[in-house]
N, C-alpha and C positions, 0 to 999 in steps of 0.2 A: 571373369578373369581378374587376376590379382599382377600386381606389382611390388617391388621392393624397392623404396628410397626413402633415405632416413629423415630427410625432409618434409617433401612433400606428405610423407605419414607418419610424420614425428604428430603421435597425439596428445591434446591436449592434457590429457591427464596423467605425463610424465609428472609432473611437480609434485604431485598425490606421494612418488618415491621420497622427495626432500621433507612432505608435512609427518610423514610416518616416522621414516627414521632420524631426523632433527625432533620429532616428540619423543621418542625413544632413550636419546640422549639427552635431554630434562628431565625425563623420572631419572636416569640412574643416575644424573647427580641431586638429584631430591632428597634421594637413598642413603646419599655419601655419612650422615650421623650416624644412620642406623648400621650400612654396612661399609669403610673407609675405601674397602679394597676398589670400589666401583667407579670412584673418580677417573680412575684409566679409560675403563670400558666410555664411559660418558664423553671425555675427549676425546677417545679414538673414532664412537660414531658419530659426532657433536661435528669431526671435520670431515670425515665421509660425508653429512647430509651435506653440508655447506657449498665443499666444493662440486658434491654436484647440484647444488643451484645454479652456480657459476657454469658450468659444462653447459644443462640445460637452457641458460638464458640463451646462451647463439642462436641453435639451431630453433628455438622457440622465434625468437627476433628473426632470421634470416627466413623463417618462413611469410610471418608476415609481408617483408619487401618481397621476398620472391616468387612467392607462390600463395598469391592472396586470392586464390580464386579457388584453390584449396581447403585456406582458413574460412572463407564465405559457406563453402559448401558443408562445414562443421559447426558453423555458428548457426546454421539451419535445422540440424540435424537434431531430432526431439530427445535423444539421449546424449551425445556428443558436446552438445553446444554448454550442458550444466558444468562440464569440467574444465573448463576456459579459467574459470575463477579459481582452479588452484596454485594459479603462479601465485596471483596478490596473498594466498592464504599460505603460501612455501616464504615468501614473503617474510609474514608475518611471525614463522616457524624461524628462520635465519634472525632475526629480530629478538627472540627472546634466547637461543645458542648467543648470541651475543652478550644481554644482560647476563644471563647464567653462569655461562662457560668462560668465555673471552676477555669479560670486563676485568680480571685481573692483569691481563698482558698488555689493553690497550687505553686502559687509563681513565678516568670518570667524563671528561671531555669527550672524548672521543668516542666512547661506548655512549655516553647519551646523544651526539651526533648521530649517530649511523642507527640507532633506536629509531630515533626523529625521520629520519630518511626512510627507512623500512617501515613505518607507520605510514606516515603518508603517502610513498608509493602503493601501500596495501588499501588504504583509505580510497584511494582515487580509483584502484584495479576492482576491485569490491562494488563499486558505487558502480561504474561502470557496467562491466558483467551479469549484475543482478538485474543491475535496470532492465537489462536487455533482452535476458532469459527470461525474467517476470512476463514483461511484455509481449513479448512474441507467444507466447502462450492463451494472456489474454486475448492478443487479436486474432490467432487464427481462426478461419473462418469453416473449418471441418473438422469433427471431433476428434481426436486423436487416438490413434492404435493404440488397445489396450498392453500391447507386448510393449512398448515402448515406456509407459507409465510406470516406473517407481523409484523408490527413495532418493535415485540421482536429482528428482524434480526438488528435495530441498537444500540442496546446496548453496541454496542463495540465500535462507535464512543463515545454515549451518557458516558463510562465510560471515557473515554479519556479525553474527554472536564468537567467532573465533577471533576478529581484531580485538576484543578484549584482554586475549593470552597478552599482548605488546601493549595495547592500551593501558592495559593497568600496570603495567611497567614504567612506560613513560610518563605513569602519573606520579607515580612512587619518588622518579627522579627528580620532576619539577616539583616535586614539595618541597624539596632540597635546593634545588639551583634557579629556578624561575618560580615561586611561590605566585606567584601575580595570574601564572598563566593556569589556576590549580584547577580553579572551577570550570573552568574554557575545557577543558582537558576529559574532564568527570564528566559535564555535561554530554560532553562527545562520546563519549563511555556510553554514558547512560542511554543515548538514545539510538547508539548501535546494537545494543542489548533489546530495545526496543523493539527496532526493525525487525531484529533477529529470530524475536518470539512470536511476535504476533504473525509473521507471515509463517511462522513453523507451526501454527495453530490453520490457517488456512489451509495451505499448502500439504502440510501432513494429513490435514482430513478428505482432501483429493483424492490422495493415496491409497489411503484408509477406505473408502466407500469402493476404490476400481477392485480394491483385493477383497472385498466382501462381495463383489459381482460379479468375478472373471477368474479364472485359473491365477495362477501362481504366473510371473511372469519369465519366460524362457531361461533354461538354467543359466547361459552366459552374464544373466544380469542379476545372479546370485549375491555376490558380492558388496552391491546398492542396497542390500537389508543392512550391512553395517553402518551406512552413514546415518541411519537413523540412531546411534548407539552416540556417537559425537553430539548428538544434541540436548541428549542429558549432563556428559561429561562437560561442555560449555558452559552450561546453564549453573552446575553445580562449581565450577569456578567464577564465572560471573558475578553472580547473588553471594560467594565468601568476599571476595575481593571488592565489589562494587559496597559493603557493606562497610566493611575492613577500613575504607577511604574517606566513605561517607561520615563514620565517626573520626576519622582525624580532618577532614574540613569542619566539623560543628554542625554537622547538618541531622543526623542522630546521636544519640547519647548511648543506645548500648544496640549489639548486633545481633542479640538472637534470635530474632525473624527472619534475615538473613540466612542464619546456619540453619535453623530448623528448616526451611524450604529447601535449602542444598539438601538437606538431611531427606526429606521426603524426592525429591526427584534423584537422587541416589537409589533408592530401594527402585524405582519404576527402573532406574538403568539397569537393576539386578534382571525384570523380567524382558526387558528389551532382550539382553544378554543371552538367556534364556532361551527366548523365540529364534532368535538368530543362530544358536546353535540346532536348534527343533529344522528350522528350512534347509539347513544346509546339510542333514542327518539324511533325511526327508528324498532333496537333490542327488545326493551320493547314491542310494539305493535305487535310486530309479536312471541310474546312469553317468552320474557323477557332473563335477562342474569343470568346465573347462577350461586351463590355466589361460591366465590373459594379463595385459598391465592392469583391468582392473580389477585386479585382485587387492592390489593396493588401496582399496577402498576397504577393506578389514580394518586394516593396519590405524591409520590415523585415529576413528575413530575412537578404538581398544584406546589407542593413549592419550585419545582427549579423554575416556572417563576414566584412566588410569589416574591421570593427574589430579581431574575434580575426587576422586577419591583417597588419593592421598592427601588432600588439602581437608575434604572430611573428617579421615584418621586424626588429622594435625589437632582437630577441632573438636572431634566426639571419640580420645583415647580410649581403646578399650581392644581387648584380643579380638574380637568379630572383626572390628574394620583395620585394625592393622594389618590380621592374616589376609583379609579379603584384597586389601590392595596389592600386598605380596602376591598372592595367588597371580590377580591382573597381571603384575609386573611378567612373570615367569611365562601366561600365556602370552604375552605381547612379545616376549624374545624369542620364543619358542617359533611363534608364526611370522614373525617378522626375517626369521634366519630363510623358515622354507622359503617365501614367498621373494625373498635377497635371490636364494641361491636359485629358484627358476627365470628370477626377470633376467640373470647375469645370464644363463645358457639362452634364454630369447633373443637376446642381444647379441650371441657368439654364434647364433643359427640362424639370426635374421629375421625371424619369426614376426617378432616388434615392431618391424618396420613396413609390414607388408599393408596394402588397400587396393581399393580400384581406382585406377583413372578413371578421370573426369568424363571422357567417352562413354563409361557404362552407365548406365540407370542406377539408380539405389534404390532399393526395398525399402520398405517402412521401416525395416527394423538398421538397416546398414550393418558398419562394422562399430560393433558394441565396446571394440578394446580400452573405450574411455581416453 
């Protein structure tokens, strides 16, 4: 038996809407040299994402005091519990709409303030989350349903290595306004980069070993093959940026071991890309995938490698990788429009908001909506 309340089943994985389309609105104003007309579109989605952070923080907040017993029962939950971490990572998304978009309205003070703020609340939300997902995995004492297994389990590297999109922001700023605090700053860069990879090295080979043992995992959690597509597009903004910085503290003299590594986990993101279109071809044929909020697990991804591949282009000019990031851009608007225009009718039909109460049992697999 199901229920509808926007609260009590408000899922975690709303903010997954705010990391998608606030990325969406940094490529198109990335764009803005190459095509002028786009700066519109970029502020118009830039305050779509935004303001629905703002929306989503309440009833996100008013669940906790209210119905924490609710939140408990999704922090448990072997798929449910990875998407907690996309407030701090929407966060982090509202944090760079800020330096991108904003920082002309509200002034270099101000816009490095509320960077500062959106960092460290992302910083602490991340630290948090991860810890917790990590662990409880660790300790469980019965092996875990293989339907439940995949790609959402790395969202806890994937948040790690995405504080960088704002970290290297706010590094950029204090070279300018706090020079003292540079290395402070880098360092923290650098060993959120850290965390990020080497647990996606773990973590991912989990994965990787249950899907070379066990079927494919239920089509509703089709979707979760995208987040693996974000951890190239990370990695390939990281290693430009973390590089980029590193030569203007004195710490190396020239960056391209940096770009050439972006360069080479760019082409894996081509076959990531690849596979994820093969499953989901795959899914359809055998009965299609089920529209859900986490769908929205497509989306971010495409625009985290959307972005490290525009920073690629920036780096290794040439018709291949311009047209290729073009391409990206197009399919990201393309799927970002469909996947807009069902979450809105889920929302006007209530669909969104439905679970079960706490009275019923949960299945191994529960409800998947992320």
């Amino acid at each position: 038996m199901q229920e509808k309340h926007a609260i009590k089943h408000f899922a975690p994985g709303w903010f997954a809407v705010v990391m998608g389309t606030g990325g969406l609105a940094n490529i198109l104003f990335l764009w803005e040299r190459q095509f002028p007309s786009l700066w519109r579109g970029s502020f118009a989605i830039a305050a779509l994402a935004d303001l629905t952070y703002l929306v989503l923080l309440f009833p996100w907040l008013l669940r906790w005091l209210r119905h924490f017993e609710y939140v408990r029962r999704d922090l448990h939950h072997p798929i449910t519990t990875n998407f907690f971490v996309t407030m701090p990572v929407a966060t982090v998304i509202l944090g760079t709409n800020i330096h991108l978009i904003w920082a002309p309205f509200l002034g270099r003070e101000w816009t490095f303030a509320l960077m500062l703020g959106c960092w460290a609340v992302a910083i602490v939300g991340v630290a948090a989350f991860t810890l917790f997902t990590t662990f409880r995995f660790i300790r469980t004492e019965t092996p875990p349903d293989p339907d439940t297994m995949n790609f959402s389990w790395i969202m806890a590297p994937i948040a790690n290595m995405a504080l960088l999109l704002l970290g290297n922001q706010v590094l950029g700023s204090v070279l300018s306004l706090h020079p003292a605090w540079a290395l402070t700053v880098f360092a923290m860069n650098a060993a959120m980069f850290g965390i990020g990879f080497f647990l996606l090295l773990f973590v991912g080979a989990i994965i990787f070993v249950r899907l070379a043992q066990h079927p494919l995992p239920p089509a509703e959690t089709t979707p979760t093959f995208g987040i693996f597509l974000s951890a190239a597009g990370l990695a390939m903004s990281g290693l430009l940026d973390l590089g980029g910085h590193a030569k203007t503290l004195g710490l190396v003299t020239e960056t391209g071991l940096f770009a050439i590594a972006a360069a080479t986990v760019w082409g894996f993101g081509m076959w990531i890309l690849a596979l994820i279109a093969l499953i989901c071809l795959y899914q359809l044929r055998r009965g299609g995938i089920p529209f859900g909020l986490g769908w929205w697990a497509f989306v971010f991804p495409l625009a985290a490698y959307t972005i490290g591949s525009q920073k690629v282009a920036a780096r290794f000019p040439s018709a291949l990788t311009q047209g290729y990031a073009i391409f990206l851009t197009l399919l990201l608007i393309a799927l970002w429009a469909y996947i807009l225009v069902n979450t809105l009718r889920g929302i006007a039909q209530g669909t969104l908001f439905m679970g079960r109460p706490l009275a019923v049992p949960q299945e191994s697999c529960g409800d998947t909506g992320f």
